[in-house]
C-alpha positions in Angstrom: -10.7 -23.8 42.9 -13.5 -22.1 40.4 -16.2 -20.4 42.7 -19.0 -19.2 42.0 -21.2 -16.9 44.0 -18.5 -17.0 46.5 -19.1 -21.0 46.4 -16.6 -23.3 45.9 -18.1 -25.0 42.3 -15.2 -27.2 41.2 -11.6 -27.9 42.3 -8.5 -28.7 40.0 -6.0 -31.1 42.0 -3.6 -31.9 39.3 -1.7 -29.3 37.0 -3.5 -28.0 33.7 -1.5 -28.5 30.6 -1.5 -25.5 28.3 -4.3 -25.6 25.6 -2.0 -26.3 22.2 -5.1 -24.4 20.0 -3.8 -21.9 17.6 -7.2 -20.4 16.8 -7.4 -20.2 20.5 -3.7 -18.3 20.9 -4.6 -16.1 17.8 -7.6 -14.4 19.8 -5.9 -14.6 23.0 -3.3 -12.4 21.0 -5.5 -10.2 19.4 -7.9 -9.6 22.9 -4.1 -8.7 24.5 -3.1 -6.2 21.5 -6.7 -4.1 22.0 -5.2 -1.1 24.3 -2.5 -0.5 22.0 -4.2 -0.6 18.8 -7.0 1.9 20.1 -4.3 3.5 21.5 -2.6 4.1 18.4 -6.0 4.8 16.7 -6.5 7.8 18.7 -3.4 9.3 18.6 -3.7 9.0 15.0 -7.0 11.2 14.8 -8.7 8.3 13.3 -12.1 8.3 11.7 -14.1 5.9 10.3 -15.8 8.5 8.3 -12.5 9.4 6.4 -11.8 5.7 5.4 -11.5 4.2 2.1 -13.9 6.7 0.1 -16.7 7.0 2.5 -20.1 7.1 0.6 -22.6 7.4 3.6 -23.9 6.1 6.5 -26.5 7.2 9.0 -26.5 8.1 12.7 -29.8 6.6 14.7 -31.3 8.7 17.2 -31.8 8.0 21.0 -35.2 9.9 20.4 -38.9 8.1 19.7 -39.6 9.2 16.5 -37.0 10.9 15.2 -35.3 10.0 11.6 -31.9 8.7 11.3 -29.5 11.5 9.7 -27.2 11.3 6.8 -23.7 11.1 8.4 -21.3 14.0 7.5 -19.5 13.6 4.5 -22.3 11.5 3.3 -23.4 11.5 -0.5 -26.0 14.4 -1.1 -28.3 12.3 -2.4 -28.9 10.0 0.9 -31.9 10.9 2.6 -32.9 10.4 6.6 -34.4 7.3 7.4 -37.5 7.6 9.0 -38.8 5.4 11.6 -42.0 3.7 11.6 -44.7 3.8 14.3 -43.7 0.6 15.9 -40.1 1.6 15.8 -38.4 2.4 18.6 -35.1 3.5 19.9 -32.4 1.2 21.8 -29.2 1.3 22.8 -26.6 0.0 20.6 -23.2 -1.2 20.9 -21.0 1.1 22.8 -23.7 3.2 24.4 -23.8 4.8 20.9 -28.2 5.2 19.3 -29.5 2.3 17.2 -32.9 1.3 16.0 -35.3 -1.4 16.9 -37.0 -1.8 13.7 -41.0 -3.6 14.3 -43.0 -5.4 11.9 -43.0 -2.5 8.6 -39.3 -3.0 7.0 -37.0 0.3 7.0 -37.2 1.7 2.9 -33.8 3.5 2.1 -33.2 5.1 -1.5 -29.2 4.5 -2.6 -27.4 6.1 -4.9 -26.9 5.5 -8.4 -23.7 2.4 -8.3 -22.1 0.4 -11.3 -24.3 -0.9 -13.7 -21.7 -3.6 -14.5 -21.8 -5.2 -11.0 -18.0 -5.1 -10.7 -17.4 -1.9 -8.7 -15.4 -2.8 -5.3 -17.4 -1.8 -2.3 -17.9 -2.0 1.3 -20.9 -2.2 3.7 -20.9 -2.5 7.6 -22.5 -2.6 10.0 -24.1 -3.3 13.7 -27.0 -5.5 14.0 -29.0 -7.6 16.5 -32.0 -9.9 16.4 -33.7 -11.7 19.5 -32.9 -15.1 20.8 -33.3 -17.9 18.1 -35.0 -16.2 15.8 -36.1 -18.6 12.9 -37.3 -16.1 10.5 -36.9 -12.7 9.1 -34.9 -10.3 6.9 -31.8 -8.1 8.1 -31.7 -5.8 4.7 -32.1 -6.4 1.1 -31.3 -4.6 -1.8 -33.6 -4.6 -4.7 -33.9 -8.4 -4.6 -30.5 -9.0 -5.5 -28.1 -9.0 -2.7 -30.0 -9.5 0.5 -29.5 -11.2 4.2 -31.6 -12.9 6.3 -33.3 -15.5 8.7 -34.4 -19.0 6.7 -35.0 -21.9 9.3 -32.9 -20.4 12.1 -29.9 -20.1 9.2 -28.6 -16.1 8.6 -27.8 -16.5 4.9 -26.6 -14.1 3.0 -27.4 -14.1 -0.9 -27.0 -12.6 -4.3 -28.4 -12.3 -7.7 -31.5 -14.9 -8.6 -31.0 -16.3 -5.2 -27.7 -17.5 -5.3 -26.0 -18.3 -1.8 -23.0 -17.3 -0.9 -22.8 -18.8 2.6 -25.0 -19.2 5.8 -24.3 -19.5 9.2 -26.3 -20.2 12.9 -29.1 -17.3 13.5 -27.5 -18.0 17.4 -24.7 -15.6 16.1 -27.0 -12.4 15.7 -28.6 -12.8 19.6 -26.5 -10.1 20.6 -25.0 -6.8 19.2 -22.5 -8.2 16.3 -21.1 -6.1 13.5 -21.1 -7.5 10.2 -19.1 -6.2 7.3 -19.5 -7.7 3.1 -16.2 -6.8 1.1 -16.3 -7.3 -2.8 -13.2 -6.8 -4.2 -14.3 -7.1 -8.0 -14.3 -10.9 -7.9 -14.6 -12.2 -4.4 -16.8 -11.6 -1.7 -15.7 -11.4 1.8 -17.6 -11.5 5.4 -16.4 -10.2 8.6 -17.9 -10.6 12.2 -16.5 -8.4 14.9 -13.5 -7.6 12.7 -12.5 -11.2 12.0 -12.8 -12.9 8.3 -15.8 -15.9 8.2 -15.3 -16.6 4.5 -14.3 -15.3 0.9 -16.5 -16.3 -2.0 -16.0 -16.2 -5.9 -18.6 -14.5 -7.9 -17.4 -15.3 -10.8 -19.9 -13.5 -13.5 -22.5 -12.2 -11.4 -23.4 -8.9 -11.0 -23.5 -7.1 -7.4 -23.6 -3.5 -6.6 -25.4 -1.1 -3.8 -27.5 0.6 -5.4 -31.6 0.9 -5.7 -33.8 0.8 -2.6 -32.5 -1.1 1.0 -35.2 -2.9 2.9 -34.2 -3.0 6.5 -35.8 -5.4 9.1 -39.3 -5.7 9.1 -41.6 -9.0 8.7 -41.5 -10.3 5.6 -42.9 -14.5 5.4 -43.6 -15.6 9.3 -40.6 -13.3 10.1 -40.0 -12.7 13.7 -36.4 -11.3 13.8 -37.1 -8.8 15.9 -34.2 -6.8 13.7 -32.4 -3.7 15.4 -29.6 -1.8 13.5 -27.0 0.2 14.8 -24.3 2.5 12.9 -24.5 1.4 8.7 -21.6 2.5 6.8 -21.1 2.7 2.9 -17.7 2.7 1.4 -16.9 2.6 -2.5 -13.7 0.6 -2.0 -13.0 -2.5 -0.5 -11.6 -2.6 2.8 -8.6 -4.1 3.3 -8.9 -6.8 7.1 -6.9 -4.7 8.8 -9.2 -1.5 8.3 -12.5 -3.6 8.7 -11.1 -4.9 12.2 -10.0 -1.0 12.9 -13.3 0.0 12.0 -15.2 -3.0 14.8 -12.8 -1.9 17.3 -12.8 1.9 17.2 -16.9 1.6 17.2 -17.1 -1.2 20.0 -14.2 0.4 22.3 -13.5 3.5 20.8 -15.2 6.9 22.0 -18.6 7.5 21.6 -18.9 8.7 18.1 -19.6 7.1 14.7 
């Protein structure tokens, strides 16, 4: 019997047959292997800070007003994030700060990266919108690498507007953490530590560098954008340290 509310909803009076879904048996799996691996994460001292040359990253405060700091270890030339009067503090995922960011988009200066666009480098991080939100802008990066809200569609793009994939806005109505991997030629996406897709870029040019636009209205935007932890790495993450990284910051003790 399935009850619900103590109520008997629905009753089963034949036997189920197993559901013969790989994908299904691969996250069943990896649900099943979470204790041990954070297990083994701990007892390892790990920390996401020390991972696969760590540029910076910023730690939001549970405090009204008060600017996001430069985590430690951070490049000196990162500044604190400050918030906006419309800006307010939530909580994120894990009980850990994050950032509801209101109509004025976040303006963060980044350090200097590879002119030649072909420097390997890693960005993640936790992010939330409202309900089917149709319109709006996650971050951008001087114009050329950018994600955001078209028509209800998170699509993520790079130089002179070229897509590299989109997916349903739906996916962003709760906390989700999103990591972009460019190896030198491809560009990988992770949600909550598990690959979405791997892109060529072929002769394009993408880098971190400039000045990042977080949140904020930009054309009938109404994202209603909130940001948790953001991490910088000038390396790309292998999947094993990306899904390390999600679980650690969604199970793991409350620190970056």
């Amino acid at each position: 019997s399935i009850t619900r509310d103590g109520a008997a909803i629905a009753t089963l009076t034949r036997p189920v047959e197993p559901l013969a879904d790989p994908d299904t048996d691969r996250l069943t799996e990896r649900l099943r292997a979470i204790p041990d691996r954070l297990a083994a994460l701990e007892k390892r001292g790990y920390d996401p800070l020390a991972q696969g040359r760590f540029v910076g990253g910023w730690q939001f405060a549970d405090s009204a007003g008060a600017a996001a700091r430069p985590l430690p270890g951070s490049f000196r030339g990162l500044e604190p994030i400050e918030p906006g009067p419309l800006d307010k503090p939530v909580e994120g995922p894990g009980g850990r700060p994050a950032l509801g960011i209101g109509t004025t988009a976040l303006v963060v200066p980044l350090p200097a990266g590879d002119p030649q666009g072909k420097a390997p480098f890693s960005v993640a991080a936790w992010v939330k919108t409202k309900p089917g939100a149709f319109m709006g802008r996650l971050f951008d990066i001087d114009g050329a690498f950018s994600l955001g809200l078209i028509q209800g569609r998170l699509r993520l793009t790079g130089p002179s507007n070229w897509v590299f994939d989109n997916w349903s806005a739906a996916m962003l109505a709760s906390w989700t953490h999103l990591a972009l991997v460019f190896d030198g030629k491809q560009l990988h996406t992770y949600r909550n530590g598990i690959p979405m897709s791997s892109v060529p870029v072929g002769d394009r040019k993408l880098r971190i560098a400039g000045t990042m636009r977080l949140g904020g209205d930009d054309a009938y935007g109404d994202a209603e954008c909130a940001v948790g932890g953001l991490f910088f790495y000038a390396s790309a993450l292998d999947a094993e340290a990306i899904e390390d990284l999600y679980l650690w910051q969604k199970f793991g003790p409350r620190a970056p």
